[in-house]
C-alpha positions in Angstrom: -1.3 18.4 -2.2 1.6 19.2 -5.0 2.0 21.8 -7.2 -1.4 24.0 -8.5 -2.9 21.7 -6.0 -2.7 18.0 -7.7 -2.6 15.6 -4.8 0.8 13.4 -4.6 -0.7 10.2 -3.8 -1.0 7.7 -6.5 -5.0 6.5 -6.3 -5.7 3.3 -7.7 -9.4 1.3 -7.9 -10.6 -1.7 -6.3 -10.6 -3.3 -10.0 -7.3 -2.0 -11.0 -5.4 -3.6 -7.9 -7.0 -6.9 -8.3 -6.4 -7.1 -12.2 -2.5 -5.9 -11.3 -2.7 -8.8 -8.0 -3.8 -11.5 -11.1 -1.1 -10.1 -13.7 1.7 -10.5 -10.5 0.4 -14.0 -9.9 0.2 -15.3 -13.3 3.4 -13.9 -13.7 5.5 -15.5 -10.9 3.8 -18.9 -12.3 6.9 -21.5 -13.6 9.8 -19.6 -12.1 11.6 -19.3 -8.4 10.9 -15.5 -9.1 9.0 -12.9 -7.0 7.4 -9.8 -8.3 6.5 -6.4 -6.8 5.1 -3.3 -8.1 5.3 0.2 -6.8 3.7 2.8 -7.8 4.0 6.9 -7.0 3.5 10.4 -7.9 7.3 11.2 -8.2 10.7 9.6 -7.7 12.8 11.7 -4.6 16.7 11.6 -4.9 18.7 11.6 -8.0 16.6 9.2 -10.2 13.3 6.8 -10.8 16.5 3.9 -10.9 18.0 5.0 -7.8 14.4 5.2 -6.3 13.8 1.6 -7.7 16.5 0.0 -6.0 16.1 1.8 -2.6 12.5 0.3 -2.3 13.5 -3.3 -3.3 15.5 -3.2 -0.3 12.6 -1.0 1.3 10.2 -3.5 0.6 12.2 -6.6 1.2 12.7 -7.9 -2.5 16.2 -8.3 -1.6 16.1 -11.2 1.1 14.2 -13.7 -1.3 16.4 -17.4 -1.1 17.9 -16.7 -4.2 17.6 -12.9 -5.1 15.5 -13.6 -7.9 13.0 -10.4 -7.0 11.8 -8.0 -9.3 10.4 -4.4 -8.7 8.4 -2.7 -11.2 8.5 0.8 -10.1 6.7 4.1 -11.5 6.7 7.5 -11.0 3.5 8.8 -12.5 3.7 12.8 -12.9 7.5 12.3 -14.2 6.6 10.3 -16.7 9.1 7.7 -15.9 9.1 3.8 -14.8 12.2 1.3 -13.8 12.9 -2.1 -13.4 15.0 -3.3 -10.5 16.4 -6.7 -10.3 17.9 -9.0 -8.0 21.6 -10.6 -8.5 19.8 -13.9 -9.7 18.1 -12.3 -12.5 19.7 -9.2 -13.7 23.1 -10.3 -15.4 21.3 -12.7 -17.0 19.4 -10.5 -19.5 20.5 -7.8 -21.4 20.3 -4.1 -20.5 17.6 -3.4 -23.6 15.1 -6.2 -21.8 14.7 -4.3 -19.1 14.2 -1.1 -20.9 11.9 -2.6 -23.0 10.0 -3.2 -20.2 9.3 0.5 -19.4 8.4 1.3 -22.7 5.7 -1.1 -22.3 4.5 0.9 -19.0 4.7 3.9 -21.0 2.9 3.0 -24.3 0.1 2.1 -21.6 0.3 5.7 -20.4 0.7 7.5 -23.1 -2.7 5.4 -25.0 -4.4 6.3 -21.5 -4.7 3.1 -20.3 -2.0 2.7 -17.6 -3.5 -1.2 -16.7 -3.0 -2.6 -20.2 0.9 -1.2 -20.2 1.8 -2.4 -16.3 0.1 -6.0 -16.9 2.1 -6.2 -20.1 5.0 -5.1 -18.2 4.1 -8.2 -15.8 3.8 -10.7 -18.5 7.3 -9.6 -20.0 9.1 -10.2 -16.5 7.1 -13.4 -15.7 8.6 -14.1 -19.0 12.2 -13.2 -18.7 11.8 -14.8 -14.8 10.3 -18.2 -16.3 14.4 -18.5 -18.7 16.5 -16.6 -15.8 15.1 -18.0 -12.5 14.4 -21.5 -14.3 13.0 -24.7 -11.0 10.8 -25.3 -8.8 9.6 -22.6 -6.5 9.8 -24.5 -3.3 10.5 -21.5 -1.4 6.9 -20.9 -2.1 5.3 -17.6 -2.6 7.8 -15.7 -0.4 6.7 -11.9 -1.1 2.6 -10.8 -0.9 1.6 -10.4 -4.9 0.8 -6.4 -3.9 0.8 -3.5 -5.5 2.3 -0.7 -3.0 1.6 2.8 -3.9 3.5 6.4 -2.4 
């Protein structure tokens, strides 16, 4: 338990995990891209960013074929989300992409419906994956479409 007793652990349902496995899947469709989602209570060290990057490595986003990985990653309670790419995808979009990204996650939030703002969030990287990590995905489905929670 946190503070004034508010547990830690980020609880999702049965139906919100499968609705966020679909939005991963349809996501990663027409690109050599791989997407992951984390989701947590609050971000340790110096920043969600910072947090981001140490679980795409955590999680093994990195050591896709061509670094084309993607990690979603929120922290709930401090209001704050990230997106985390691999060399194969990052340089190739602009900073503002990316940020527009986590104001999609938290216009979701903030209407009270986290699931519409994270599967928009999904649909804008499948999106930016399907120009950036253009071909075939022959490689194949290299990371499980799961959402991780902490």
């Amino acid at each position: 338990m946190g503070e004034a007793g508010i547990p830690l652990n980020v609880t999702l349902t049965t139906a919100e995990r499968r609705a966020l496995q679909d939005a991963i899947a349809a996501a990663e469709r027409g690109h050599r891209g791989e997407i992951r989602v984390h989701i947590e209570s609050r971000y340790p060290g110096d920043g969600p960013l910072g947090r981001a990057e140490a679980l795409y490595q955590e999680l093994g986003i990195g050591k896709t074929r061509d670094d084309t990985g993607v990690l979603l990653y929120i922290a709930e309670r401090d209001h704050k989300a990230a997106v985390f790419a691999g060399s194969g995808v990052y340089g190739a979009r602009k900073p503002a992409l990316w940020k527009d990204i986590a104001a999609a996650v938290a216009e979701g939030y903030a209407a009270g419906d986290r699931l519409s703002g994270l599967v928009r969030a999904l649909a804008m990287i499948g999106d930016i994956l399907r120009e950036t990590a253009r071909g075939d995905d022959t490689a194949g489905d290299e990371l499980p479409n799961q959402v991780t929670t902490g």
